[in-house]
C-alpha positions in Angstrom: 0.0 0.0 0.0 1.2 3.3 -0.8 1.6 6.3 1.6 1.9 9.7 1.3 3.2 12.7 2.8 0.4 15.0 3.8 1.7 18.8 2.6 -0.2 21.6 4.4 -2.6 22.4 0.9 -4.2 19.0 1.1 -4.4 19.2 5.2 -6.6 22.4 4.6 -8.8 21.1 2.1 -9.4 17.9 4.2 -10.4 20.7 7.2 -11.9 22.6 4.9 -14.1 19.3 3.9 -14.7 18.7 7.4 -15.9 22.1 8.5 -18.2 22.4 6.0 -19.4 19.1 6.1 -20.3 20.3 9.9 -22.1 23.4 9.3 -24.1 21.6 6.6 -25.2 18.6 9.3 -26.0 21.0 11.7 -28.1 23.1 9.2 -29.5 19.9 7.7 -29.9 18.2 11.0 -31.4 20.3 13.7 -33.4 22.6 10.6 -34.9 19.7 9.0 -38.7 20.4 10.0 -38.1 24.1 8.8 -36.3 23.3 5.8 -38.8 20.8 5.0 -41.3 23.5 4.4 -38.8 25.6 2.5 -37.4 22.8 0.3 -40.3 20.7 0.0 -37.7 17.6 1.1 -38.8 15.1 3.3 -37.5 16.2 7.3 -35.9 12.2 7.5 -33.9 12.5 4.1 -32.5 15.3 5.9 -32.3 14.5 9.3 -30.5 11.0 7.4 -28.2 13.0 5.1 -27.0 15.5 8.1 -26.4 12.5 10.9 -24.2 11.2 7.9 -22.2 14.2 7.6 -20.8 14.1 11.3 -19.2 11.2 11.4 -17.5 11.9 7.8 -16.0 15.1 9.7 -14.5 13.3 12.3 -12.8 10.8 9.9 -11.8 14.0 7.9 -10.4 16.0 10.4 -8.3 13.0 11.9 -7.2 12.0 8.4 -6.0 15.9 8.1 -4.0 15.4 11.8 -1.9 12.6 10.1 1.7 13.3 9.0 1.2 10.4 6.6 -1.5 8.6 5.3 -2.6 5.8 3.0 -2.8 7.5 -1.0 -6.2 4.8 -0.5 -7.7 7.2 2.2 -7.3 10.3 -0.1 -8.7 8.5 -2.9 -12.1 6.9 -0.9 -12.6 10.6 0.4 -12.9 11.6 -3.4 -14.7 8.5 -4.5 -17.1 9.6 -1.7 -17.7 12.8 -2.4 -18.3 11.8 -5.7 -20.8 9.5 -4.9 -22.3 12.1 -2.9 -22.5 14.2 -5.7 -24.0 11.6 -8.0 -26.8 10.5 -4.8 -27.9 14.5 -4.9 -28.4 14.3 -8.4 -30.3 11.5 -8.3 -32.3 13.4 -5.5 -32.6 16.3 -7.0 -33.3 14.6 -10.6 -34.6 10.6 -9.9 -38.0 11.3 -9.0 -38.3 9.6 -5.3 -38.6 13.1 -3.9 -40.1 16.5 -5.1 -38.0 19.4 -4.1 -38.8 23.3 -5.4 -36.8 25.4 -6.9 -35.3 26.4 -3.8 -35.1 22.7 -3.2 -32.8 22.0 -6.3 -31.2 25.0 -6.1 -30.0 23.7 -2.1 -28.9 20.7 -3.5 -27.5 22.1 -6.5 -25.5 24.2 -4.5 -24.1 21.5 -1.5 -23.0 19.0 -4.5 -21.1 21.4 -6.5 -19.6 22.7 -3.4 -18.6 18.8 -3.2 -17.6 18.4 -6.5 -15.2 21.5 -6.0 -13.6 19.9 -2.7 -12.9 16.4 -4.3 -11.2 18.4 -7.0 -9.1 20.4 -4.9 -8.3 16.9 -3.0 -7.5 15.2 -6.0 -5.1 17.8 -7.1 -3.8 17.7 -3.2 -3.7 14.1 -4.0 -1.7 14.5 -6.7 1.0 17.5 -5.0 1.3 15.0 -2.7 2.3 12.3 -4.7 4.7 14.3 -7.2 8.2 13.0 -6.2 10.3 15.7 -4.8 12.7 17.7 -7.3 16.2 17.6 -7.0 18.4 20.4 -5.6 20.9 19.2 -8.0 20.6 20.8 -10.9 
């Protein structure tokens, strides 16, 4: 298994991740039966989805406290937040639920704000992976 060094950009993207991922179960969690009424999404999808999100913080933030870490852990945190992208499209899109505009427009918004952090931890990923120039030159 492969290892990598953490370097302080991917450390504050995984924090970054984490902190977000917080406010957003907060919001999702305790807000539920007024965000119900404002998205038109069922209180338990978002009581479910929030719950989620606390947990996948505290694996976050220990990952980001690592000096070194498994390249497999960095690539499961993108994998997942890809497939939490691809689940709020399928919310937003497959037809089980109804949100409103406002609805898809608050999902719209939390995937691509996803989308953007598994980018900027794959290219973390990838910094971190990039073998070390010479001094020699």
């Amino acid at each position: 298994m492969s290892h990598l060094t953490m370097t302080p950009f991917l450390r504050r993207v995984l924090k970054a991740d984490a902190w977000i991922s917080v406010a957003a179960g907060v919001a999702m969690s305790l807000g539920a039966s007024v965000l119900q009424d404002v998205l038109h999404l069922p209180s338990s999808l978002l009581v479910a989805a929030g719950g989620a999100l606390f947990p996948w913080a505290g694996f976050l933030l220990w990952l980001a406290a690592k000096a070194v870490v498994p390249s497999a852990a960095v690539w499961a945190v993108i994998a997942l937040n890809a497939l939490w992208f691809a689940d709020s499209a399928w919310v937003s899109l497959g037809g089980a639920f109804q949100p409103n505009a406002l609805g898809h427009a608050f999902i719209a918004a939390q995937a691509f704000a996803v989308l953007v952090l598994a980018e900027l931890e794959f290219m973390g990923l990838k910094r971190a992976t990039q073998p070390a120039l010479s001094s020699r030159g």
